[in-house]
C-alpha positions in Angstrom: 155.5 138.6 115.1 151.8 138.3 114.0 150.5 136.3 111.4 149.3 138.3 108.0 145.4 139.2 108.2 144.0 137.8 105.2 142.7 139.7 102.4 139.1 139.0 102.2 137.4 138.2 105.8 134.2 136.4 106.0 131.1 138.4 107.6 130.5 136.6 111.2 128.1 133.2 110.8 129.4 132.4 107.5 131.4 129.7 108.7 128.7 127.8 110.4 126.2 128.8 107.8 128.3 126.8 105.3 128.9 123.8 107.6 125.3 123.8 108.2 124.4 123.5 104.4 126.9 121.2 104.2 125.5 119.0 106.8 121.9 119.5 105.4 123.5 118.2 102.0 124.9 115.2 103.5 121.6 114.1 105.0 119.3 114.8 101.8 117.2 111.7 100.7 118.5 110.3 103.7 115.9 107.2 104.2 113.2 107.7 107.5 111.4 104.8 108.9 107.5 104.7 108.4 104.6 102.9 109.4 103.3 101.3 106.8 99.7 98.8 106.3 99.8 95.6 104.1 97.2 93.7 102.7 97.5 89.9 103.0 100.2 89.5 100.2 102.7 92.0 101.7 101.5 94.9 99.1 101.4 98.8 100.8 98.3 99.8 100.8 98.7 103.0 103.1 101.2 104.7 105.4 101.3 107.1 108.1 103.3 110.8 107.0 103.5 113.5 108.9 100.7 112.4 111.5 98.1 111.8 108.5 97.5 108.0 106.8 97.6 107.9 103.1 95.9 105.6 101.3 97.9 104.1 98.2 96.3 104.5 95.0 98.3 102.4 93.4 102.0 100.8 93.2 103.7 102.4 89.6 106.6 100.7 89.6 108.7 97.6 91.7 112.1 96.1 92.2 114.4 94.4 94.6 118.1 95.1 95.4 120.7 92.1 97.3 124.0 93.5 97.0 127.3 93.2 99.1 126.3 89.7 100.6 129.4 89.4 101.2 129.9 92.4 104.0 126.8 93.2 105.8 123.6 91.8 103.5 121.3 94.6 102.1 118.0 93.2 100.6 115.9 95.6 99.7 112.2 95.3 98.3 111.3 98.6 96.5 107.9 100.1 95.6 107.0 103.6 93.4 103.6 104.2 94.8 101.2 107.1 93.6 99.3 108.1 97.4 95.8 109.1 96.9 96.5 112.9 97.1 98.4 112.3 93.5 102.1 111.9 94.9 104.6 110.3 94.2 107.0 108.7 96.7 109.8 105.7 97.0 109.6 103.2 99.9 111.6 99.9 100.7 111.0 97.1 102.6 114.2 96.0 104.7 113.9 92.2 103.8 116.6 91.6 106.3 115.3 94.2 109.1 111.4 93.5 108.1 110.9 97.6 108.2 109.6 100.0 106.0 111.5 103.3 105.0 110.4 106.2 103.2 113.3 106.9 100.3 111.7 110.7 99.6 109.4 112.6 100.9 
């Protein structure tokens, strides 16, 4: 005995195109190390993307996250800085890892 077809099929590669959206979902915003240059108090003042170095214009807004001390310490130094082609992006400072991520891009 064979097992009813169902009613609607799916057209062939719409299984893996949905997975694959899925997965591109899942990794969205997802934080990427970056090379970033200080000035003597710690402050960004540019960072290498995509092969070019962009100068910081200036820093729009700053905060800090420590949470879950009590698993796995996250300490996080954040920075809104304007690049001098006029965008915006979010990096963090791992205080416990002492690296620089890009948030967005």
């Amino acid at each position: 005995m064979t097992s009813p077809q169902p009613l609607l099929a799916e057209a062939p590669g719409a299984r893996e195109r949905r997975e694959s959206r899925a997965r591109q979902l899942l990794t969205l915003n997802q934080p990427r190390p970056v090379r970033v240059v200080t000035d003597p108090l710690g402050r960004p003042t540019a960072l290498h993307l995509r092969g070019r170095v962009r100068r910081v214009d200036h820093i729009r807004e700053e905060w800090r996250i420590d949470d879950e001390w009590w698993r796995t310490p996250i300490s996080r130094k954040y920075l809104r800085v304007v690049l001098d082609s006029g965008r915006l992006v979010t990096l963090y400072l791992d205080l416990e890892e002492k690296r620089w991520y890009l948030q967005d891009a």
